[in-house]
N, C-alpha and C positions, 0 to 999 in steps of 0.2 A: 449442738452443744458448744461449738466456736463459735457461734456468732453473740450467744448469749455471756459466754463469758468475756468475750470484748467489749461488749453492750456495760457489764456489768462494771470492768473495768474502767470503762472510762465514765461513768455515771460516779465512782469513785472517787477518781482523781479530780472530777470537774467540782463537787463538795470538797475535796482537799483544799481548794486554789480558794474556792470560796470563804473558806472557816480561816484561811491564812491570808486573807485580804485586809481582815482587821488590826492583826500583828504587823503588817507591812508598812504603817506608817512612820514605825519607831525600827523600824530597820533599817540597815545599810543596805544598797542594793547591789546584789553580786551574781555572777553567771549563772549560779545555781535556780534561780531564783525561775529561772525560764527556763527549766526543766522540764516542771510539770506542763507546761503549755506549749512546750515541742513535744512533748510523748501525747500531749490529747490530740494536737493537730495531727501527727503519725498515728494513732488511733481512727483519727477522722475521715484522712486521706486515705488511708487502706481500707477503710470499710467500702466509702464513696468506689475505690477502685474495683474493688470486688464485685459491688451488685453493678456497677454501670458498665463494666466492664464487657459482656456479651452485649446489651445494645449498644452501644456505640460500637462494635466490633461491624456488630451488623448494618448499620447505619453505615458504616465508611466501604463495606462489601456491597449495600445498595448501589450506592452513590458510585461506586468504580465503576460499577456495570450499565447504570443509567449514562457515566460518559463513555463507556467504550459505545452503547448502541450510539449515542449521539454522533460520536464520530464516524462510526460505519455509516449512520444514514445522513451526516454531511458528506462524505465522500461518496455515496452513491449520487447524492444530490448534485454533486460536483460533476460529476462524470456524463450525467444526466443535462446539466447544461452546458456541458462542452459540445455534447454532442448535437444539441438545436444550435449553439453557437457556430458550430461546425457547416450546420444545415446551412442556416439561413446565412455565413458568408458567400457558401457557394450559391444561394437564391441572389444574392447582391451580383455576383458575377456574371450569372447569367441574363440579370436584368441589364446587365450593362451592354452584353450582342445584343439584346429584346432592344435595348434603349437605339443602339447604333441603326439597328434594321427597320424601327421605327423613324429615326430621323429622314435617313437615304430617300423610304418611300414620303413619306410628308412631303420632303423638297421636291422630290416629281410629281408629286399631286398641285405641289406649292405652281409647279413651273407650266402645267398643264392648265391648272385651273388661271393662270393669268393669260396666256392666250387665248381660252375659249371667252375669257371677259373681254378681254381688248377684239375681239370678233363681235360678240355681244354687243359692247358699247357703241361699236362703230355701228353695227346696225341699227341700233336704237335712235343713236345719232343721226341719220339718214331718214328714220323715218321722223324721228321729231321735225328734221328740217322740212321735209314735202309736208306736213300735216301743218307745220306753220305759215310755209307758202299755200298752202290749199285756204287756211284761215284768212292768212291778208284779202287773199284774191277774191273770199266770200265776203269777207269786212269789207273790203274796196266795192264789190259790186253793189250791196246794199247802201253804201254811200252816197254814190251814185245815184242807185235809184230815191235815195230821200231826198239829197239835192233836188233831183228834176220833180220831187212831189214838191216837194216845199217852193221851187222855183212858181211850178204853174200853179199852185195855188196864191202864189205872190198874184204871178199873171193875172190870175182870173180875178181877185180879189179888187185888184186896183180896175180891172175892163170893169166889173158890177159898180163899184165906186163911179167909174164916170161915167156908165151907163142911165144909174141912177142922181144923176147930176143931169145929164143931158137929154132931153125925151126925144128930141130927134134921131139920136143912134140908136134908140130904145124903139123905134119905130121902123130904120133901116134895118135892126140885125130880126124883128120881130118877120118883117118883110121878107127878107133873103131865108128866114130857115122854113116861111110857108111855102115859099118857092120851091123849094129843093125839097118837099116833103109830097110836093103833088108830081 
């Protein structure tokens, strides 16, 4: 029964304003005059308050409680990274004895692995040298021996040249190798 008779009221007043819209050009205008259209907006505004009144109550009851959970579950969240923060500086810490007791042994491996090279090398060395004097001395003797092939084939080549030039030594040497054959 209230709502209707506010309905009806201001459905009133709003044909008042209307029906004295045509009078109003031949008027003075004076405070009264916006009367009627403060009491329809306070008609209007009260109504609006009324029906919207519980939802937006509830709407602002949602919304508090969507940020209280937000906060709780940032702060859990928080708390939650403090504590891997927490972790992993002390993983950094520890990496750093890991880091130191890694170095110490490296450098003794460092200090170990350079004498057994410098052993290493020297023997490698040792043997590269006997394996090159072994080469020379093999290279040298084959030298050698091509020299004196090549020398006596000089030799013989030039005795067949005058042999066969001459038929008298062609005659002595035919001589002397029948002799020594019998």
């Amino acid at each position: 029964m209230n709502k209707l008779t506010i309905l009806t009221l201001s459905i009133f007043l709003s044909t008042q304003l209307l029906a004295n819209s045509g009078e109003v050009s031949h008027h003075v205008a004076s405070i009264s005059d916006l009367l009627m259209p403060a009491i329809n907006f306070a008609l209007l505004f009260g109504f609006l308050f009324y029906k919207l009144k519980t939802p937006i109550n509830e709407m602002f009851v949602k919304k508090s409680k969507d940020i209280e959970e937000l906060f709780y579950s940032a702060s859990k969240k928080d708390k939650d990274s403090q504590s891997r923060l927490d972790d992993i500086n002390q993983k950094f810490k520890e990496l750093g004895f890991l880091r130191e007791e890694v170095m110490k042994k490296t450098e003794a491996d460092l200090i170990a692995l350079k004498e057994t090279n410098t052993e290493d090398i020297k023997a490698h060395l040792e043997k590269q040298k006997s394996d090159l004097n072994a080469k020379i001395n093999n290279e040298t003797q084959k030298s050698k021996i091509q020299i004196e092939e090549a020398l006596m084939k000089s030799v013989l080549a030039n005795v067949q040249i005058n042999v066969k030039k001459d038929a008298s030594i062609k005659n002595n040497i035919t001589d002397k190798l029948l002799a020594q054959l019998k």
